[in-house]
Structure formats: structure tokens, C-alpha cells
C-alpha positions in Angstrom: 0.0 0.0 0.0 1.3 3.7 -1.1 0.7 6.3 1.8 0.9 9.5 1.0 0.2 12.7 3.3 -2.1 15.5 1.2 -3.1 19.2 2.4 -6.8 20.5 1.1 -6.5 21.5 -2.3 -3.9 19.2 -3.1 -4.3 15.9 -5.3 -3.0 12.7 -6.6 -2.9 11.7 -9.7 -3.5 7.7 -10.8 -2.5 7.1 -14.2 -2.9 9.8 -17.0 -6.9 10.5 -16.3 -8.0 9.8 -12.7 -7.3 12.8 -10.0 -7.9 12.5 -6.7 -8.2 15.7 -5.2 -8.2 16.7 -1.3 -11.4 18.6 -0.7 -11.2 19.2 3.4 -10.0 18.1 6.4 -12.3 18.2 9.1 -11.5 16.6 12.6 -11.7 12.8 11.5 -13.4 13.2 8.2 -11.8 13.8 4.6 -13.6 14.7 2.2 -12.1 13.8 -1.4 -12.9 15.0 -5.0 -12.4 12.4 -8.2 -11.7 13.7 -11.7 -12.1 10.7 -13.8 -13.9 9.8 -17.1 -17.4 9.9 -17.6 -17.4 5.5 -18.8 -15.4 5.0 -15.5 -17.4 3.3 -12.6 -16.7 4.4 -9.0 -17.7 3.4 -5.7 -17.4 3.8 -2.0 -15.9 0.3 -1.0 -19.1 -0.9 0.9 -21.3 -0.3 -1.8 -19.0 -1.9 -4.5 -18.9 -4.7 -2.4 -22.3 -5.1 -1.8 -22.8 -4.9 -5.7 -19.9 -7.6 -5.9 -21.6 -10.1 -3.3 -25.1 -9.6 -5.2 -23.3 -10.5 -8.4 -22.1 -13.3 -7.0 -25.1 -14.6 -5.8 -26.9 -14.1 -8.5 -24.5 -16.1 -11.0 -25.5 -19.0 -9.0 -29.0 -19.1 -9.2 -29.8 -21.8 -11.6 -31.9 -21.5 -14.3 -34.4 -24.0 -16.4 -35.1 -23.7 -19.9 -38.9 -23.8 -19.5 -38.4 -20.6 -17.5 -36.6 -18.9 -20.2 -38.8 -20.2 -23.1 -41.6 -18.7 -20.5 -39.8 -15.3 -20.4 -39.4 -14.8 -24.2 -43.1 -15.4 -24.9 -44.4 -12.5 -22.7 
């Protein structure tokens, strides 16, 4: 892991076209600005992996012919 100390109004760059930028600093709460790509997907960690573990699940389910023949005639 990289650790790197950052004042407000300061950034980071990763790679050529995502910024991370430090917005404030505000007793134990840091509040941080992202510059990236409109097709880029970001996430706070618990959501991503909430959308990871639902994914997951979901790949498992199993599912029978009949119920797809079913779906494609409505």
C-alpha cells in the first residue's frame, strides 16, 4: 500500500486521467474529490462490495429452460 500525506486543495494523480483531489479536512473526516472519465465506474468500497456479493449470488442461481422459453413469450 502507497501512503501518501495531502493538504486540502492538493491531489494525486493515478495514471494519465484519474485525480484525486483533497477537498477538506475536518477533525476525522476527509472529504475527497475524483476527476475521472465519464465510462469509468466508481464506488465507496461498501457499496462496490455489496454490488460484488449480489453479483455473485446471482451467478448461482440456476436457471431452467422452460423458464426462459416462458420469459421470451411474454
Amino acid at each position: 500500500m502507497l501512503v501518501l500525506s495531502r493538504k486540502a486543495g492538493e491531489s494525486i494523480m493515478i495514471g494519465d486521467q484519474i485525480e484525486l483531489v483533497v477537498i477538506s479536512v475536518e477533525k476525522d473526516v476527509v472529504r475527497l474529490g475524483l476527476n475521472a472519465p465519464k465510462h469509468m465506474q466508481i464506488y465507496r468500497k461498501e457499496i462496490y462490495e455489496l454490488l460484488k456479493q449480489s453479483n455473485e449470488e446471482a451467478s448461482k442461481t440456476a436457471v431452467k429452460p422452460e423458464d426462459l422459453k416462458n420469459l421470451f413469450k411474454k
